[in-house]
C-alpha positions in Angstrom: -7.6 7.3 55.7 -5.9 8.6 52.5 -2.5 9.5 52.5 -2.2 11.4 49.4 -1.1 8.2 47.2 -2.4 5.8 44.7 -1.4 3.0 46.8 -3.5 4.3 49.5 -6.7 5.1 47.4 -6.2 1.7 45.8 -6.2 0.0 49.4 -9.2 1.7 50.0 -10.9 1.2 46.9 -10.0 -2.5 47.7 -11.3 -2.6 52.0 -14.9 -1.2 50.5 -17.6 -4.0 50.8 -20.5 -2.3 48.3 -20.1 -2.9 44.9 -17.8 -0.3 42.8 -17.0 0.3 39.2 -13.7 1.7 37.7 -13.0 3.0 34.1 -10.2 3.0 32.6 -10.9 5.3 29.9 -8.4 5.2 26.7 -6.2 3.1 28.0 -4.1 3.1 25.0 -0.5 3.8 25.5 0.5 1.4 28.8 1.2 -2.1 28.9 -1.1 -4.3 30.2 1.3 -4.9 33.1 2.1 -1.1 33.6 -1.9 -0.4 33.9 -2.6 -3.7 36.6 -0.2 -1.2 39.0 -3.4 0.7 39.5 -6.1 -2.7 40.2 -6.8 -2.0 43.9 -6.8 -4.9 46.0 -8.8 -7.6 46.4 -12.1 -9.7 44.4 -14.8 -6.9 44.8 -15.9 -4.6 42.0 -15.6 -4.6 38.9 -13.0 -2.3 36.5 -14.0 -1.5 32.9 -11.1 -1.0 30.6 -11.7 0.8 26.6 -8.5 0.3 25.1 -7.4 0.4 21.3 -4.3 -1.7 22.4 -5.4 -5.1 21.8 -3.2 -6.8 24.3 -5.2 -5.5 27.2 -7.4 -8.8 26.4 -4.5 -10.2 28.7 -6.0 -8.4 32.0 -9.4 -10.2 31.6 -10.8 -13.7 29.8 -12.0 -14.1 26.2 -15.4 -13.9 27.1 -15.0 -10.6 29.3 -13.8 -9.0 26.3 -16.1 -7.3 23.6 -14.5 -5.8 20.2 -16.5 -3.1 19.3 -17.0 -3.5 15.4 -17.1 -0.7 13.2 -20.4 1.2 12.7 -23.0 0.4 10.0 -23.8 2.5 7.3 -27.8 3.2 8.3 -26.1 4.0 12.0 -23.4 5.9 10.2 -26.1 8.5 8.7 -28.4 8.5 11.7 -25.7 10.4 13.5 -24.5 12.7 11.1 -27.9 13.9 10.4 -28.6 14.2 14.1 -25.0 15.8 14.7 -25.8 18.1 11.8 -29.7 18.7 13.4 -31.3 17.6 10.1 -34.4 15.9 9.3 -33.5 12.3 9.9 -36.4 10.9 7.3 -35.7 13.6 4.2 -34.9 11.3 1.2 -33.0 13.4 -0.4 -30.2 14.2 2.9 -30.3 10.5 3.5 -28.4 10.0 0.3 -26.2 12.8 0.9 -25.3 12.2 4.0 -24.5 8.1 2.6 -22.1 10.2 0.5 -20.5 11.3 3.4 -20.5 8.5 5.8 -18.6 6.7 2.4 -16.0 9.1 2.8 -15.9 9.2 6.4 -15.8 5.3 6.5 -18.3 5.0 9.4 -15.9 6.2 11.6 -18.2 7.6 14.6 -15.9 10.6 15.9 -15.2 12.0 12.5 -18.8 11.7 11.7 -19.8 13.4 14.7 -17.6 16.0 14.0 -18.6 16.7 10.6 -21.8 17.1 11.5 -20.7 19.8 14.1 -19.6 21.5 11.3 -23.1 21.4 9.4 -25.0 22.1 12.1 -22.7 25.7 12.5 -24.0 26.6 8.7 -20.2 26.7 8.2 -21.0 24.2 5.6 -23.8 22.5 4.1 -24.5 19.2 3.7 -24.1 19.2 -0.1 -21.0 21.1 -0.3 -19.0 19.2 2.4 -17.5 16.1 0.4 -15.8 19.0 -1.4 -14.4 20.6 0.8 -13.3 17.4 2.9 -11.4 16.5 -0.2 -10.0 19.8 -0.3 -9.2 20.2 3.5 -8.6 16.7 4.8 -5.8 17.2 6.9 -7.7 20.9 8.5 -11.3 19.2 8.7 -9.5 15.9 11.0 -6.9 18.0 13.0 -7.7 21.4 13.7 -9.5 22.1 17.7 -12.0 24.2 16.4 -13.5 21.3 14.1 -13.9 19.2 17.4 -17.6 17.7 17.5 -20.7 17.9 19.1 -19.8 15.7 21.9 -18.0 15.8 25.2 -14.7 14.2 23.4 -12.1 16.3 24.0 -9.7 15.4 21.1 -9.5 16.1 17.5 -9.7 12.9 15.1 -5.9 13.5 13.7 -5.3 14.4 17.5 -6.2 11.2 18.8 -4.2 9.2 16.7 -1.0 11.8 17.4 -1.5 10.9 20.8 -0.9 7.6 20.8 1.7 7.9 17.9 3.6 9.6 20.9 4.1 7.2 23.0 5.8 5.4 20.0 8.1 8.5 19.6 8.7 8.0 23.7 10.2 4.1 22.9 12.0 5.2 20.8 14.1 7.5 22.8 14.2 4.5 25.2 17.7 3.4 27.1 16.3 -0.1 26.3 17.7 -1.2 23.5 15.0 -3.9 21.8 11.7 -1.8 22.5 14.1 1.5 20.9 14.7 -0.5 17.9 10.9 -2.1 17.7 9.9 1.8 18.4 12.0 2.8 15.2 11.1 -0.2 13.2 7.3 0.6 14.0 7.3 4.6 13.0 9.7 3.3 9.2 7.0 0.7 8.6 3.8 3.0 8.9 5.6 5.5 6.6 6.2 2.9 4.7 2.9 1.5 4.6 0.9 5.2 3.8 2.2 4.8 0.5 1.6 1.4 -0.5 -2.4 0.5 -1.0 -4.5 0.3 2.6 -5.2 -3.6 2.6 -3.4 -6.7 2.2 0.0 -4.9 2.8 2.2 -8.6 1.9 5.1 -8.8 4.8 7.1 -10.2 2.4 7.8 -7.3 0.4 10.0 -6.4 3.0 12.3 -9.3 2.8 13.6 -9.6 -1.1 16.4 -7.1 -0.3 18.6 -9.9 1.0 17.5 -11.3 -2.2 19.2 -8.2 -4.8 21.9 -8.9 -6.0 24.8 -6.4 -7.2 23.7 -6.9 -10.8 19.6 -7.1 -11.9 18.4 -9.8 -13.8 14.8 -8.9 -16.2 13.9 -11.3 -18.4 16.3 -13.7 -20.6 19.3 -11.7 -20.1 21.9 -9.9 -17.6 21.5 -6.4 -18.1 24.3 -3.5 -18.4 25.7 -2.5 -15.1 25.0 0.2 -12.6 26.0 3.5 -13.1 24.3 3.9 -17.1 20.8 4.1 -16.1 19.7 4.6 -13.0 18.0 1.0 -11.2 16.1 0.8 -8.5 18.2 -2.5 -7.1 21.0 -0.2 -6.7 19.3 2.6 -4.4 17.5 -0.6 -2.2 20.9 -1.3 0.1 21.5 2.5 1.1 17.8 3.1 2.1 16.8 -0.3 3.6 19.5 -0.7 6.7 17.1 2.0 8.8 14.4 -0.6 9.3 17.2 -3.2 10.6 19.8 -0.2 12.5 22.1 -3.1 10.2 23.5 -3.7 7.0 20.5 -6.7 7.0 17.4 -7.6 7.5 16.9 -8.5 10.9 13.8 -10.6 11.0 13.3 -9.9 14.5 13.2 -6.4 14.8 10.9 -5.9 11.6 8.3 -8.1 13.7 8.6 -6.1 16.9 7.7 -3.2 14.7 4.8 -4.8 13.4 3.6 -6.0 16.8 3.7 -3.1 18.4 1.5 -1.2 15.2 -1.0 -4.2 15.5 -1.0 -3.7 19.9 -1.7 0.0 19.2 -4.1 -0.7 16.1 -2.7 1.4 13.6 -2.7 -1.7 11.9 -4.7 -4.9 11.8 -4.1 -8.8 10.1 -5.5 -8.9 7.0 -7.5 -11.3 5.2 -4.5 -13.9 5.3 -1.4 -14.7 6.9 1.3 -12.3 6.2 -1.1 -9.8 5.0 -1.8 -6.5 6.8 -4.4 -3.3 6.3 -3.9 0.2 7.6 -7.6 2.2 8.2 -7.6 4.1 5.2 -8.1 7.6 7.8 -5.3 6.3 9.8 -3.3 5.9 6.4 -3.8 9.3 5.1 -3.5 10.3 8.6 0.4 9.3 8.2 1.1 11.6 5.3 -0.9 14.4 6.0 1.6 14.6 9.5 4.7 14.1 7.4 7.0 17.3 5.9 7.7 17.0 2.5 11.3 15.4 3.0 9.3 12.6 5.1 7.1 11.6 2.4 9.5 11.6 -0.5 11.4 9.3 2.0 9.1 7.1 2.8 7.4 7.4 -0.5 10.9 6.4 -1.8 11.1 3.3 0.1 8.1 1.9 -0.3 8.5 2.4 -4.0 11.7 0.4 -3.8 10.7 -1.9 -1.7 7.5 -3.0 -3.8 9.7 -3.0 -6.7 12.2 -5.7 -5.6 9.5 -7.6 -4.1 8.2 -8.5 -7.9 9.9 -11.6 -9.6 9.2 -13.7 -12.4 8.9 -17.0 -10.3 5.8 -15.6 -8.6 2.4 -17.1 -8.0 -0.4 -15.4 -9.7 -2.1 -15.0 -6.3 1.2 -13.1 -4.3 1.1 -11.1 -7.9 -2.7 -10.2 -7.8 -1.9 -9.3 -4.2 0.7 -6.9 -5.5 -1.1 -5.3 -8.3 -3.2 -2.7 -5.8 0.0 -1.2 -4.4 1.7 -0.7 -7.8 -1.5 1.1 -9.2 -0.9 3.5 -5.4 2.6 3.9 -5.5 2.8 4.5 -9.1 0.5 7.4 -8.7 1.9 8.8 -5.2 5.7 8.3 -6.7 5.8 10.4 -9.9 3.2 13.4 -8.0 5.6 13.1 -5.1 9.2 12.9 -6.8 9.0 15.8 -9.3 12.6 15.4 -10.7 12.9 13.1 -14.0 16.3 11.2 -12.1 14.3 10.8 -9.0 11.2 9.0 -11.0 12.4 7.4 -13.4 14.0 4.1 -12.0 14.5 1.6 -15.2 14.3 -1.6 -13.4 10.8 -0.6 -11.5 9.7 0.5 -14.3 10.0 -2.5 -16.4 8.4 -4.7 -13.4 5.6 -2.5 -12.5 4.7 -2.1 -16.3 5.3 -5.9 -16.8 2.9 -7.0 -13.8 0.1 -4.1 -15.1 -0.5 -6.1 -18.4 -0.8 -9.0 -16.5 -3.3 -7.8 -14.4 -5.4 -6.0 -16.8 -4.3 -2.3 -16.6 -2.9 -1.9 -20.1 -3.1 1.8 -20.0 -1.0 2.6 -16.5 1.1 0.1 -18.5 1.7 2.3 -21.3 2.5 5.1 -19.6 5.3 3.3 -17.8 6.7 1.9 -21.0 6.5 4.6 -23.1 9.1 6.2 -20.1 10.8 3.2 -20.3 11.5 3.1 -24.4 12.6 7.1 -23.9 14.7 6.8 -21.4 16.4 3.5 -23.1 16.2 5.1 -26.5 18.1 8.2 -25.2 21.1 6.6 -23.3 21.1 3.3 -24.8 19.8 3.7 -28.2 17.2 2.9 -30.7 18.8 -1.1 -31.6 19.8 -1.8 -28.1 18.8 -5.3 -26.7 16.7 -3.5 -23.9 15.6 -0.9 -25.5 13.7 -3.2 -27.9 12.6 -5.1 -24.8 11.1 -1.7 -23.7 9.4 -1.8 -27.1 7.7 -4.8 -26.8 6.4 -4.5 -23.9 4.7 -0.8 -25.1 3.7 -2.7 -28.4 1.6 -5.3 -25.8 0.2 -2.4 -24.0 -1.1 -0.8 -27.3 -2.7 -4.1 -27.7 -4.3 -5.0 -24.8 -5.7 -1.3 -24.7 -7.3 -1.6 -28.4 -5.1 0.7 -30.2 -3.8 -1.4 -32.5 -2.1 0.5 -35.1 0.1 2.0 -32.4 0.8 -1.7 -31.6 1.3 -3.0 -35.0 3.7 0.2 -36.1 5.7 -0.8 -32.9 5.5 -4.6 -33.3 7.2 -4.1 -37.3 10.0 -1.7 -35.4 10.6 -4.5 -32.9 10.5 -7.4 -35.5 12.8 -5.3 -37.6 15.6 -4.5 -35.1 15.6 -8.0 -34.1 16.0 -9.5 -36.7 18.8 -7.5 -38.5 20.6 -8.2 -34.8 19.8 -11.7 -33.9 18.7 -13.3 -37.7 15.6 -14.8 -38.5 15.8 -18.3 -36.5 17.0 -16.6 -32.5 14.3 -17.0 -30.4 13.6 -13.6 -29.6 13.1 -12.5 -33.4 10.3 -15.6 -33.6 8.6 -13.7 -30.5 8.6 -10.9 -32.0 7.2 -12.3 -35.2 4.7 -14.5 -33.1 3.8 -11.2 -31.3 3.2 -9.2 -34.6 0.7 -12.1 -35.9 -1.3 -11.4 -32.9 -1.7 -7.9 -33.5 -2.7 -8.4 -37.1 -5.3 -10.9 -36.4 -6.7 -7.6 -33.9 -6.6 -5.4 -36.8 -8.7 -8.1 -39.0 -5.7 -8.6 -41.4 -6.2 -12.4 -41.4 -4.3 -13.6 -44.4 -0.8 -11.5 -42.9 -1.9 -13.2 -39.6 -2.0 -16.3 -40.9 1.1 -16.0 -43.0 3.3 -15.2 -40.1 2.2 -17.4 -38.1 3.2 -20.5 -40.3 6.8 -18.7 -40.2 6.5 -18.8 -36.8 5.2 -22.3 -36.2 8.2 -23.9 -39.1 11.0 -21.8 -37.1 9.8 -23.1 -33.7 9.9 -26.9 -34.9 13.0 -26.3 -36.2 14.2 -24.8 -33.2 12.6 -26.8 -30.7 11.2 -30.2 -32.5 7.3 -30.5 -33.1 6.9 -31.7 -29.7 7.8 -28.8 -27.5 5.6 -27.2 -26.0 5.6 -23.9 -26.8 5.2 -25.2 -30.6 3.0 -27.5 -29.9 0.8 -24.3 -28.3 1.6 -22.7 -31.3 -0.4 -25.6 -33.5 -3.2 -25.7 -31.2 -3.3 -21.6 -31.5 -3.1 -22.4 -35.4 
């Protein structure tokens, strides 16, 4: 007999000798330990669990456990034409609706619920990847967009559901799983505004790194306080992640655990690499208020800043290049206020590691700020200002308009060498720098001309058998 407890429907469940079958449905916010409370008794039956939480694999064996992969394209369209009550085999909706499912990224429920929405007439099938670029956030969270089916939940309301239980650790009296709860909800902020895969872990970690002073380049630069620098606004904004005044290691993990048990996030492609689903991702801004997202948008501008250095690999850089093409958009729409987007430092960095990687005209926009804000409180001749100048000069290069470049290379070559003389090494870049821009423009007898003075000061510099002269011969 039942006594009005789930102990006692569990014993029962447990005493019965046909065969039985529980669900647990969503089982999403419990710990695996917290849901085998509710097992009944006993070897008999069988108990199906759907979890996003990937650390109910613990309850069964590997084998007993099935990761439901994401849906195929072909699938992907099947559905929304059925959910939208279309003709399944018209050629023309087929491609329209692969339009969709793009946008949608295969993701059944939101599918399903577009569809809905087609099948209403309140949109058609045409105009919808319009107005779901227009009306993300109302199309994925309002009730009455729910779908066809029996699911109960919004898309946006799914996810805010188990983002609450987060928010409930949080406001735990335990003190670890409080601080992994915190760590978890600053690192998805932090995350919605860098690019959705191949997030590098160690772009949290180079703020024990900064020092009080920055270092670009060959030289010290001026202190804090005459432009403003992203190295100086990294200490106040960091200690949230830590509750410290440090990086705590260990925390920043149990943050990153409990993301990956809850699947907002996933490993990516290597060690140290993670990917948000890009839904989930604009998921996280949509939710935020605008103070939220200039935070967070803040940080992980910061962040990805003072993670770039000149001693890196060409594979952590290539890694890095996606997030500063994101953040650089997200950071000046998001930060309207010249003193809030203009950070010299970043600037200098993010232009620097865009020429590397090939996108010479974000570059220029970045140092073209960069020589007006250096020009303005530093002046025309200063050091860094021509360093600013340089690096615009390289971006007119590499993005073909060459007379830009080679009016900017002269200024440069100039400058430097009424400051420096003809024989410092920066002047001979500079001179080496305005041979390559005259060999772009065709003018191959100037080319030629400075590049012997280039090639005689560098010998005399260096000796015939450095090698950046020796690079310079077999350039010649």
């Amino acid at each position: 007999m039942l006594l009005g407890s789930h102990e006692s429907a569990l014993s029962w469940i447990g005493s019965l000798t046909d065969n039985y079958v529980i669900v647990f449905d969503n089982a999403d916010v419990l710990a695996p330990e917290e849901l085998e409370c509710y097992f009944p008794p006993g070897l008999g039956g069988n108990i199906l669990i759907t979890s996003r939480n990937s650390t109910m694999q613990r309850l069964t064996s590997p084998e007993n456990s099935l990761k439901v992969p994401e849906m195929e394209k072909n699938d992907a369209i099947l559905l929304l034409l059925k959910a939208s009550c279309l003709c399944t085999s018209q050629t023309n909706l087929q491609a329209e609706a692969c339009e969709i499912v793009k946008k949608l990224f295969c993701v059944p429920l939101v599918i399903d619920q577009a569809g809905a929405l087609i099948s209403a007439g309140a949109f058609t099938i045409k105009d919808y990847p319009l107005i779901y670029s227009q009306h993300r956030k109302a199309l994925l969270s309002h009730l009455e967009f729910k779908g066809a089916s029996s699911y109960n939940r919004t898309v946006y309301g799914t996810w805010e559901l188990v983002y609450k239980e987060i928010q409930h650790r949080a406001e735990s009296n335990n003190p670890d799983r409080s601080r992994a709860a915190k760590s978890a909800m600053l690192i998805l902020g932090i995350f919605s505004f860098l690019h959705y895969e191949n997030i590098p872990e160690e772009i949290f970690a180079p703020c024990v790194l900064e020092q009080s002073q920055r270092i670009i380049g060959e030289r010290h630069i001026f202190p804090f306080g005459t432009l403003p620098l992203v190295s100086s606004k990294l200490h106040p904004m960091f200690p949230p992640l830590s509750g410290e005044d440090t990086y705590d290691h260990f925390v920043f993990k149990g943050g990153l655990q409990l993301l990956l048990c809850l699947c907002f996030i996933k490993k990516g492609a290597s060690d140290g690499l993670y990917d948000i689903h890009p839904l989930i991702h604009a998921w996280v801004r949509d939710r935020m208020t605008v103070h939220e997202s200039k935070k967070h948008c803040s940080m992980a501008y910061i962040l990805l800043a003072c993670s770039i250095r000149l001693n890196q690999s060409y594979e952590v850089r290539r890694v890095l290049i996606a997030h500063v093409r994101f953040i650089a958009r997200h950071h000046f729409a998001t930060n309207s206020e010249r003193a809030d987007r203009h950070l010299d430092d970043a600037c200098q960095r993010f232009a620097s590691i865009l020429l590397e990687q090939g996108h010479p005209d974000e570059a220029e926009k970045l140092a073209a700020q960069l020589v007006d804000s250096r020009s303005e409180i530093l002046g025309k001749q200063h050091p860094d200002t021509l360093t600013a100048m340089s690096i615009l000069a390289t971006a007119y290069t590499n993005g073909g308009k060459y007379e830009e470049a080679e009016k900017m290379g002269i200024q440069v070559f100039d400058e430097r060498k009424k400051m420096l003389g003809e024989e410092h090494p920066n002047t001979i870049t500079a001179l080496a720098n305005l041979a390559g821009i005259y060999r772009y423009l065709g003018k191959y007898t100037e080319a030629e001309t400075l590049e012997i003075q280039v090639l005689n000061a560098r010998t005399k510099l260096l000796g015939k058998n450095h090698p950046t002269t020796v690079i310079r011969v077999a350039r010649g």
